[in-house]
Residue frames as qw, qx, qy, qz and C-alpha x, y, z in Angstrom:
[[0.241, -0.315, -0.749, 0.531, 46.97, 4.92, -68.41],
 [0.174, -0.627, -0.379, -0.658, 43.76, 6.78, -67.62],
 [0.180, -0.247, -0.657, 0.690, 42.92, 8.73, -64.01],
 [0.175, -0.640, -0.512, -0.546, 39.27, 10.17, -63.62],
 [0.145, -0.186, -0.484, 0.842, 38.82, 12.88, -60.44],
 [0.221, -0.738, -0.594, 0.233, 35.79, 14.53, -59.08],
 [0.137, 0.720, -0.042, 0.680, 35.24, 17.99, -58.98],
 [0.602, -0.771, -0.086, -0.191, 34.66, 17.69, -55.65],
 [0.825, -0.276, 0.161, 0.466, 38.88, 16.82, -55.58],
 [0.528, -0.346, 0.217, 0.745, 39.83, 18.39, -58.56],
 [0.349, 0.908, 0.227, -0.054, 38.95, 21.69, -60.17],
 [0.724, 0.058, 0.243, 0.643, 40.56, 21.90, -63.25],
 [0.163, -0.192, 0.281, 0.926, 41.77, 25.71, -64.79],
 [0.576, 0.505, 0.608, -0.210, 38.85, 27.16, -66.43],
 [0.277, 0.655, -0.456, -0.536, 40.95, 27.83, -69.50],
 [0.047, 0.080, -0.937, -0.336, 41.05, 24.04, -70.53],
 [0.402, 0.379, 0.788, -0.272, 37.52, 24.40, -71.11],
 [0.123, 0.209, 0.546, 0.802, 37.07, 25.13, -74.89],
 [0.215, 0.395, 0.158, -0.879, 34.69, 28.17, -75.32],
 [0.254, 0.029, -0.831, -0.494, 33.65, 25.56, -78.67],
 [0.393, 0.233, 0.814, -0.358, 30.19, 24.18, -77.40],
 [0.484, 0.090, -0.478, -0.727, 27.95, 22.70, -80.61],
 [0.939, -0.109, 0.137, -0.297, 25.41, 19.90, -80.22],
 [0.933, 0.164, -0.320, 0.012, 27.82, 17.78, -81.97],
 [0.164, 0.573, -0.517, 0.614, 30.59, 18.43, -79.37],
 [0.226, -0.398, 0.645, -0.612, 28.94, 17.85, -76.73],
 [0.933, -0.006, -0.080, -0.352, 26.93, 14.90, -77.49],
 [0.712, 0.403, -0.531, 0.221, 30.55, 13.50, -78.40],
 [0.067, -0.539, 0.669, -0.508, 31.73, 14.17, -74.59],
 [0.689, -0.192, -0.696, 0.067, 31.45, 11.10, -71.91],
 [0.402, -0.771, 0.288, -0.401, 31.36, 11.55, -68.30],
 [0.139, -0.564, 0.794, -0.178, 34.28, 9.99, -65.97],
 [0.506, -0.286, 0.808, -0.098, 32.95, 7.06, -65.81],
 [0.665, 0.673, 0.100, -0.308, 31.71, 6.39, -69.25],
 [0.376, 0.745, -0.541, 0.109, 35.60, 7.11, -70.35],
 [0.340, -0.539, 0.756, -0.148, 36.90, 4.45, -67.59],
 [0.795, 0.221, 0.508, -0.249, 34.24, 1.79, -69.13],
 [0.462, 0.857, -0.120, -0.195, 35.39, 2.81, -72.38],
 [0.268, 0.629, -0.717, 0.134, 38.93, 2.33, -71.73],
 [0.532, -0.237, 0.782, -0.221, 38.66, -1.11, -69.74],
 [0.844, 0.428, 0.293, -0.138, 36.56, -2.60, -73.16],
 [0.904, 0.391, 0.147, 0.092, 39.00, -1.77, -75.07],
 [0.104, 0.835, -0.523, 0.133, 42.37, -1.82, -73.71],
 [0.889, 0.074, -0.444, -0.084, 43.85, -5.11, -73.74],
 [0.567, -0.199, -0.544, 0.586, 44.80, -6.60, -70.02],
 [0.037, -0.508, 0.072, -0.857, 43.40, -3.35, -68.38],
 [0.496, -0.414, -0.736, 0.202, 42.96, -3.00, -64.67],
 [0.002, -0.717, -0.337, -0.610, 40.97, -0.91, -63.06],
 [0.151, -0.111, -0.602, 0.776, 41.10, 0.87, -59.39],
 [0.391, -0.816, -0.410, -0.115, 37.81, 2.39, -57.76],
 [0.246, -0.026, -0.517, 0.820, 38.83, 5.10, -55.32],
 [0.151, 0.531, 0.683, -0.478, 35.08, 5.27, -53.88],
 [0.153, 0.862, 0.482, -0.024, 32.76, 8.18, -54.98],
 [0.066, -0.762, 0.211, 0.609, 35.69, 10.65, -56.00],
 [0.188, 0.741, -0.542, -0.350, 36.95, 8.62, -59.15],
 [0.912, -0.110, 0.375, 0.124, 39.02, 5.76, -60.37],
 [0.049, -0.702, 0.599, 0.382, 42.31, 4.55, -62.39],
 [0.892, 0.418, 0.167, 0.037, 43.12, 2.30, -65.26],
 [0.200, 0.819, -0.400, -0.360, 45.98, 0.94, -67.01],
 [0.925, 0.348, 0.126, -0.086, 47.93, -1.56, -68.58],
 [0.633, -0.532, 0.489, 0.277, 51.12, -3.18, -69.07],
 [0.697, 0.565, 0.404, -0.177, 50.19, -3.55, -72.65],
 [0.320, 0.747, -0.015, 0.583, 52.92, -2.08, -75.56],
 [0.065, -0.984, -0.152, -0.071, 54.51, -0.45, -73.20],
 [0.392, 0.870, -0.283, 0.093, 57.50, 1.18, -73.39],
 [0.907, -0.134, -0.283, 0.283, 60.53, -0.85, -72.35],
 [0.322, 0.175, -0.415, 0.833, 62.56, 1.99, -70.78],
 [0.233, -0.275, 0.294, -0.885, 59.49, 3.75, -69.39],
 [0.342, -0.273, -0.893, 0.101, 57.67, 1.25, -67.90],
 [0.478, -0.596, 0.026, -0.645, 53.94, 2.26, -66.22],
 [0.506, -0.065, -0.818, 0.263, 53.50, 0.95, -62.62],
 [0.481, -0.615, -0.114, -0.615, 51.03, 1.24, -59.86],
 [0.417, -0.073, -0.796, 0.433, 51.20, 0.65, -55.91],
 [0.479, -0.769, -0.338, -0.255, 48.91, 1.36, -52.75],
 [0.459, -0.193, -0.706, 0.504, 50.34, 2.11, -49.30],
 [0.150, -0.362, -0.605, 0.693, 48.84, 3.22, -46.71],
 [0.384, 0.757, 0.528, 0.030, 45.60, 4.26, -48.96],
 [0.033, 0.692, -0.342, -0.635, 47.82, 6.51, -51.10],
 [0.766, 0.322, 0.550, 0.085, 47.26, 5.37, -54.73],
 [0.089, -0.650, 0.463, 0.597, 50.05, 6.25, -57.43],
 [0.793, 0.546, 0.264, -0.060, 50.47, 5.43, -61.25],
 [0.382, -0.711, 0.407, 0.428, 53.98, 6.06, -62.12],
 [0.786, 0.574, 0.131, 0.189, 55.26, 5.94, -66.11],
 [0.116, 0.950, -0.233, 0.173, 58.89, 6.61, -66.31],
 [0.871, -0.067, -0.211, 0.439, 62.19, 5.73, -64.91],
 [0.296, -0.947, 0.080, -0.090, 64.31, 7.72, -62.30],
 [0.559, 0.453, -0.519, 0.462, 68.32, 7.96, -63.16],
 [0.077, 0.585, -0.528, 0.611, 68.44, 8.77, -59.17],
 [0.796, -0.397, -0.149, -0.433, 66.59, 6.57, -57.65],
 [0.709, -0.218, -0.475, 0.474, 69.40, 4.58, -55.58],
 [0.297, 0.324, -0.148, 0.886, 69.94, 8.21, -54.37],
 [0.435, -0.426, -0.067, -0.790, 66.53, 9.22, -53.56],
 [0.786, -0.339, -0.489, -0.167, 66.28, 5.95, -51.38],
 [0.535, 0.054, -0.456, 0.709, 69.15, 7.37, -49.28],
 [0.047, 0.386, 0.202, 0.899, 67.54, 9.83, -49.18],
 [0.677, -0.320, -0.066, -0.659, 64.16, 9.14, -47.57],
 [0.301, -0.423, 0.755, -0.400, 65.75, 5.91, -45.80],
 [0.800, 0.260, -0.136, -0.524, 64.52, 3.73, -47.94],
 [0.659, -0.292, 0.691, 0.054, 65.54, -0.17, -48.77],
 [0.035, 0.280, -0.593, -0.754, 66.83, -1.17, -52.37],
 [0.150, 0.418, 0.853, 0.274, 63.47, -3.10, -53.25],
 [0.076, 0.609, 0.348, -0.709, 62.11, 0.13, -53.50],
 [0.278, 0.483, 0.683, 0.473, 61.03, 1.06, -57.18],
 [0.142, 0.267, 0.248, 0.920, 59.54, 4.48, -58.61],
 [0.360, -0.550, -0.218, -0.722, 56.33, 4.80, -57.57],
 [0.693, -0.426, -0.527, 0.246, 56.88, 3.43, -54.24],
 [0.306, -0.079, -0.191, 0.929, 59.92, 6.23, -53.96],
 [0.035, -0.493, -0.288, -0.820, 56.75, 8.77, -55.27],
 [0.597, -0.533, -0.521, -0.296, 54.57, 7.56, -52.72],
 [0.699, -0.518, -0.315, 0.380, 56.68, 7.87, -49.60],
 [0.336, 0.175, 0.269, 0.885, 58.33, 10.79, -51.07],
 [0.365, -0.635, -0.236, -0.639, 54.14, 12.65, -51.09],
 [0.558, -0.761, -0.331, 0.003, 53.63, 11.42, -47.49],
 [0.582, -0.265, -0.314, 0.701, 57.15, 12.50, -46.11],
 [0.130, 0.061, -0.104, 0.984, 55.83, 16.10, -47.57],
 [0.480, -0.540, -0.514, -0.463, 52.13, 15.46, -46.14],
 [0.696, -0.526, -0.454, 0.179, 52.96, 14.54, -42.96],
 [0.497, -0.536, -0.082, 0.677, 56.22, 17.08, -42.29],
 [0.300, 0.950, 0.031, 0.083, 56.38, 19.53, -45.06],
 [0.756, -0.347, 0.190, 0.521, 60.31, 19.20, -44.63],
 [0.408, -0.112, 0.520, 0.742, 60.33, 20.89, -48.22],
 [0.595, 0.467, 0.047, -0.652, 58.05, 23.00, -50.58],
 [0.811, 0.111, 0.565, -0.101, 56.81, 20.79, -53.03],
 [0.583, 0.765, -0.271, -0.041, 58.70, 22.26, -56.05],
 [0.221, -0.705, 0.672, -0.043, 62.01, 21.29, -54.14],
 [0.687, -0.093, 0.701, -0.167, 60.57, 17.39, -54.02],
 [0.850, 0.374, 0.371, 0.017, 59.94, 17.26, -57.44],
 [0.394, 0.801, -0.449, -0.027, 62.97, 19.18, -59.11],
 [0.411, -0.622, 0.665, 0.036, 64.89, 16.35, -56.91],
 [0.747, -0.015, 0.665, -0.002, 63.71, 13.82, -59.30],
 [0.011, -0.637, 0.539, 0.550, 65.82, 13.16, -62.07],
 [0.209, 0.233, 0.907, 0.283, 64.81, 11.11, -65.23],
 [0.222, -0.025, -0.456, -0.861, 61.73, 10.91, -67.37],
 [0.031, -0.353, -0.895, 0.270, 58.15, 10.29, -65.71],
 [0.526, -0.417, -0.130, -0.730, 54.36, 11.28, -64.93],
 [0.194, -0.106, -0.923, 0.316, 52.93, 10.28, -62.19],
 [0.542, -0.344, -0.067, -0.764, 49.31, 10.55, -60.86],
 [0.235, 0.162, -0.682, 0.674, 48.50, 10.41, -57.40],
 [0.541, -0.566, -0.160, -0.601, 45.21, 10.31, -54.94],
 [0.240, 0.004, -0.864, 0.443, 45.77, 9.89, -51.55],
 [0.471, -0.529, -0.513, -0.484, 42.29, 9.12, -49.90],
 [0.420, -0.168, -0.550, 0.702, 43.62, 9.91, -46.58],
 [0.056, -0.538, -0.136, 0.830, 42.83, 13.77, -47.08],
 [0.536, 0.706, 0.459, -0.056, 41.40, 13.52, -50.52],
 [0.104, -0.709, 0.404, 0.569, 44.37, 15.24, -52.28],
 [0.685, 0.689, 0.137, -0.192, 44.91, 15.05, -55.66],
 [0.380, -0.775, 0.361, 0.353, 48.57, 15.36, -56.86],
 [0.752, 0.602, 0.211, 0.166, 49.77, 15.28, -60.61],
 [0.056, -0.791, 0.387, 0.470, 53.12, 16.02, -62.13],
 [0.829, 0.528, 0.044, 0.180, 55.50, 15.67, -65.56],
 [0.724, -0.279, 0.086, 0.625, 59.18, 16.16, -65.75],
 [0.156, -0.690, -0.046, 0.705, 60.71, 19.22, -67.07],
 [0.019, -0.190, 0.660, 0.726, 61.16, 17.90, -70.80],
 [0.777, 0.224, 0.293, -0.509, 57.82, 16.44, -70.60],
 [0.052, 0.524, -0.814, -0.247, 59.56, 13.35, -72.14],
 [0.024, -0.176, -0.971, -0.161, 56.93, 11.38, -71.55],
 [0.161, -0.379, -0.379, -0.828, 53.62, 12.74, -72.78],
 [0.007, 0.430, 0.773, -0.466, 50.40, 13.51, -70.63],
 [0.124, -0.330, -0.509, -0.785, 47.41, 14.83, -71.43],
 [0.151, 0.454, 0.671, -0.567, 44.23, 16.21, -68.95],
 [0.168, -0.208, -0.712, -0.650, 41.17, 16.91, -69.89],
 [0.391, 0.113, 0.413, -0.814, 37.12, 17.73, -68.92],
 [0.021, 0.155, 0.946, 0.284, 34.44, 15.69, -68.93],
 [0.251, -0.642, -0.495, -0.529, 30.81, 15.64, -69.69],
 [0.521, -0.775, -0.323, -0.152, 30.25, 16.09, -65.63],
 [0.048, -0.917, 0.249, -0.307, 32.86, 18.27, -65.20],
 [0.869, -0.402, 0.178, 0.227, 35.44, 15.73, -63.68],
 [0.139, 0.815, -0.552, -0.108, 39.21, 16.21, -64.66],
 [0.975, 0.066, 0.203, 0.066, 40.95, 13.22, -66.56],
 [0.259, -0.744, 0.599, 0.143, 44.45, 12.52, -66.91],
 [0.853, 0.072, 0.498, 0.139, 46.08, 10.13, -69.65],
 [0.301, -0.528, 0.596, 0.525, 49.25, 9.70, -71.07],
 [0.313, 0.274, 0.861, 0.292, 46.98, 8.72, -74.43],
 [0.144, 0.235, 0.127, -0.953, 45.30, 12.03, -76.27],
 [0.210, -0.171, -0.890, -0.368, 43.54, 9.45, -78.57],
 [0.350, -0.430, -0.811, 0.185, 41.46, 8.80, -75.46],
 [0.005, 0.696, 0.501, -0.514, 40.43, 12.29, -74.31],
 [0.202, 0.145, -0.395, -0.885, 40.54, 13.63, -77.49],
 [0.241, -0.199, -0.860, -0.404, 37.28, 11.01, -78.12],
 [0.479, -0.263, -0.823, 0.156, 36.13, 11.89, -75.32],
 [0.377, -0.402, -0.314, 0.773, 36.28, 15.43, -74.00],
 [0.250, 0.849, 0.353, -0.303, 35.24, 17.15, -76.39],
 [0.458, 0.596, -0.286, 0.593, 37.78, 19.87, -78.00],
 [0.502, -0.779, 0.241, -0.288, 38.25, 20.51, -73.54],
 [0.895, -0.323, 0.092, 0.294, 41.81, 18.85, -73.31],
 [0.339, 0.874, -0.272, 0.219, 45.01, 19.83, -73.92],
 [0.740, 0.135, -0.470, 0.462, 48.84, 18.62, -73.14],
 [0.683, -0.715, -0.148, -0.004, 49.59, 18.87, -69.66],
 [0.306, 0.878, -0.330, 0.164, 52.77, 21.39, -69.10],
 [0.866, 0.003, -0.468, 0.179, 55.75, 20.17, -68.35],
 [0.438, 0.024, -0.444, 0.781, 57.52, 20.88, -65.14],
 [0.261, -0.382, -0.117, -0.878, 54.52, 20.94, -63.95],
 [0.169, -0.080, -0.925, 0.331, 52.32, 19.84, -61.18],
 [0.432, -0.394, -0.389, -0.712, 48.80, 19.79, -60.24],
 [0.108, -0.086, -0.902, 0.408, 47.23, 19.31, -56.87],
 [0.198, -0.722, -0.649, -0.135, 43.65, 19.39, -55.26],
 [0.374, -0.731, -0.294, 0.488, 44.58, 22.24, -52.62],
 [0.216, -0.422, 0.352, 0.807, 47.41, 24.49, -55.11],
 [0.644, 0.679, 0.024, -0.352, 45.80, 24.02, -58.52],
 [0.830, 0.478, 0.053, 0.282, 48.10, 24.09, -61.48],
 [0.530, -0.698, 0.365, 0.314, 52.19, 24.94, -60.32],
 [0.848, 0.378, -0.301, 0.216, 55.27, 24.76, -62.27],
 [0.793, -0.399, 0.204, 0.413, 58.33, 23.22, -59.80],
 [0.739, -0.179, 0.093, 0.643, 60.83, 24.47, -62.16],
 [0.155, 0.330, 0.130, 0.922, 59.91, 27.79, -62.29],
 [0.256, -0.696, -0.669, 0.052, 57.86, 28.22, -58.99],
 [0.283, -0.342, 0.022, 0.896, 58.64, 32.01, -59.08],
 [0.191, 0.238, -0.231, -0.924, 56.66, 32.78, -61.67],
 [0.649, 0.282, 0.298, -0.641, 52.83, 32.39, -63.25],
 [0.315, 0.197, 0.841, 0.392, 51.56, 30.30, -65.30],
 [0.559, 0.412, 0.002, -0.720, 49.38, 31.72, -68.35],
 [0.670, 0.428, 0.563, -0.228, 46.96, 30.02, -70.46],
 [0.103, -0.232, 0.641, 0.724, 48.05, 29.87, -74.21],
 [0.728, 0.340, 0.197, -0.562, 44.86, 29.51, -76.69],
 [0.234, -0.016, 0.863, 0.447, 45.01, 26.39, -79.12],
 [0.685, 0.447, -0.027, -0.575, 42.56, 25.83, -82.26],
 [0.774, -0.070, 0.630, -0.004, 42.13, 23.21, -84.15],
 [0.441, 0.022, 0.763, 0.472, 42.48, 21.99, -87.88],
 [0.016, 0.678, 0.711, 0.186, 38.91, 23.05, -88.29],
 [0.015, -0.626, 0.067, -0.777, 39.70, 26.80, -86.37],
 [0.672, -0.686, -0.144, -0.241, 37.39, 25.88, -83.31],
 [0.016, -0.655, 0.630, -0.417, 39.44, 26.64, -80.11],
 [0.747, -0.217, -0.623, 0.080, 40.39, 23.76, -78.08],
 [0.661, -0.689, -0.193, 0.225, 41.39, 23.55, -74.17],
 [0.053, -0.953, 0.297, 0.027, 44.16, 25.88, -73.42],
 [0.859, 0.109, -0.298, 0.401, 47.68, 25.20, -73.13],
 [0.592, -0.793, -0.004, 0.143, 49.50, 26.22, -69.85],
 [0.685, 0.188, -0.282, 0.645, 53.33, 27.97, -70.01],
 [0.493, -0.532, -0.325, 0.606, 55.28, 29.44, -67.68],
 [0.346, 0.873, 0.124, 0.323, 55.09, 33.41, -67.78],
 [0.814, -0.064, -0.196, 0.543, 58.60, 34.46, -67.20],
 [0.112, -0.490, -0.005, -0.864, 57.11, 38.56, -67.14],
 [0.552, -0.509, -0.102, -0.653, 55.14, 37.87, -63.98],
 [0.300, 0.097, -0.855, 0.413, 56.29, 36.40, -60.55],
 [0.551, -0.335, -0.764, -0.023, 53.92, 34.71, -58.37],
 [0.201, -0.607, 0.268, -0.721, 52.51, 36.84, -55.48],
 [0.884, -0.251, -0.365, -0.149, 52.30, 33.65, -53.49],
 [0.263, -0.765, 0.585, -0.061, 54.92, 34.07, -50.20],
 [0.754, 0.274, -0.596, 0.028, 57.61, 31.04, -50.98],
 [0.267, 0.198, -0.771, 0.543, 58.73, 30.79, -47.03],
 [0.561, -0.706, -0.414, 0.126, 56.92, 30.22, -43.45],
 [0.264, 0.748, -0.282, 0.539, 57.08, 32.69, -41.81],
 [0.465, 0.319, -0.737, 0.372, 59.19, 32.63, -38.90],
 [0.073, 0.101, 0.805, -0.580, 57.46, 30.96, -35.66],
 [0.695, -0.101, 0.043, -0.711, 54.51, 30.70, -37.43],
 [0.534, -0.233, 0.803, -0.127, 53.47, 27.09, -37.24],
 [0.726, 0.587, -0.160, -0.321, 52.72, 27.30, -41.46],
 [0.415, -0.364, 0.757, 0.350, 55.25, 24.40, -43.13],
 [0.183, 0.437, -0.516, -0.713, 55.68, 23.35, -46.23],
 [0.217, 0.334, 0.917, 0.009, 52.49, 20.79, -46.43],
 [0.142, 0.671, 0.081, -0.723, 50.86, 23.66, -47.81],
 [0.147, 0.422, -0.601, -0.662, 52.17, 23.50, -51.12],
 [0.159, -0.142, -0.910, -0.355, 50.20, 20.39, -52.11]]
């Protein structure tokens, strides 16, 4: 599956931009929508989404894994991509008052608005609740939000990435922004999450920073960072509302 984003949505880290810049690098790089054309020629059964002038999605039932199945859904102009299976998911429908034809990215999708609309929870809380292996990538054109995450084992890969015009691309395929990005990509951490409003989070360690790791390549040339958690350095971000203000926990995304 492939997601392309605007800067105007999402500004990625500027550590996963490689500090590498030769002619032949950057001749090699595409811009978002180059890479979506790209991947629609020549991914077999591929279907594409538009989400206006910010972006667009792609993927493909194609090969794909028979326990992690990808799936996409709309509601209420929230648009989700969902790879993965959720061991709790009869749980999570109790949960949110759901009905059993619910399904993963449906739960994801009502799951983002219940913490758009009420902030009931910080958004680490929503995603440590979900048990199993997944990615999911999110745009909800409501508010223009962005909203990316990976489970804690990262069990099922992801990968982001910078394009020629500075958009941020997302795909569970490194093939594809390795061809495409340049040496500017790099695995997306797990137990992690990404929005338009927070940046780059990790949920299961939202206590503490994230630092940039340097990668290189075969060749030496540095590539896009890699992102872990830094377990010397706690966030200076307050984790509560405070009391009677009228702050909640829609914030967090």
């Amino acid at each position: 599956m492939l997601a392309i984003f605007g800067s105007a949505v999402a500004n990625a880290p500027q550590e996963l931009s490689s500090p590498c810049s030769t002619k032949e690098i950057e001749e090699s790089r595409k811009s978002g929508g180059e890479i979506l054309d790209t991947f629609m020629k020549e991914t077999h059964n591929a279907i594409q989404v538009t989400l206006c002038d910010v972006g667009g999605m792609a993927y493909t039932h194609h090969k794909q894994a028979l326990l992690t199945p990808r799936s996409f859904a709309v509601i209420d102009g929230v648009f989700c991509m969902f790879q993965g299976t959720l061991e709790n998911l009869t749980a999570l429908r109790q949960e949110y008052g759901l009905t059993k034809n619910v399904n993963e990215v449906m739960l994801i999708i009502q799951a983002y608005k219940t913490l758009r609309d009420r902030g009931p929870f910080p958004a680490d809380r929503v995603l440590a609740s979900l048990n199993g292996r997944f990615i999911f990538v999110l745009y909800d054109t409501n508010c223009r939000t962005v909203f990316v995450a990976q489970d804690c084992e990262g069990k099922i890969p992801l990968y982001w990435g910078l394009t020629r015009d500075d958009s941020l691309a997302f795909s569970d395929a490194p093939e594809i922004l390795k061809a495409s990005c340049g040496k500017s990509f790099a695995p997306f951490p797990a137990g992690c999450y990404f929005s338009s409003n927070m940046g780059l989070k990790s949920y299961e360690h939202p206590l503490q920073k994230l630092k940039p790791v340097p990668r290189v390549d075969s060749h030496g040339q540095a590539l896009g960072a890699a992102f872990k958690v830094d377990m010397a350095q706690r966030s200076q971000e307050p984790m509560m509302p405070r009391v009677g203000s009228e702050a909640n926990w829609a914030q967090s995304i």
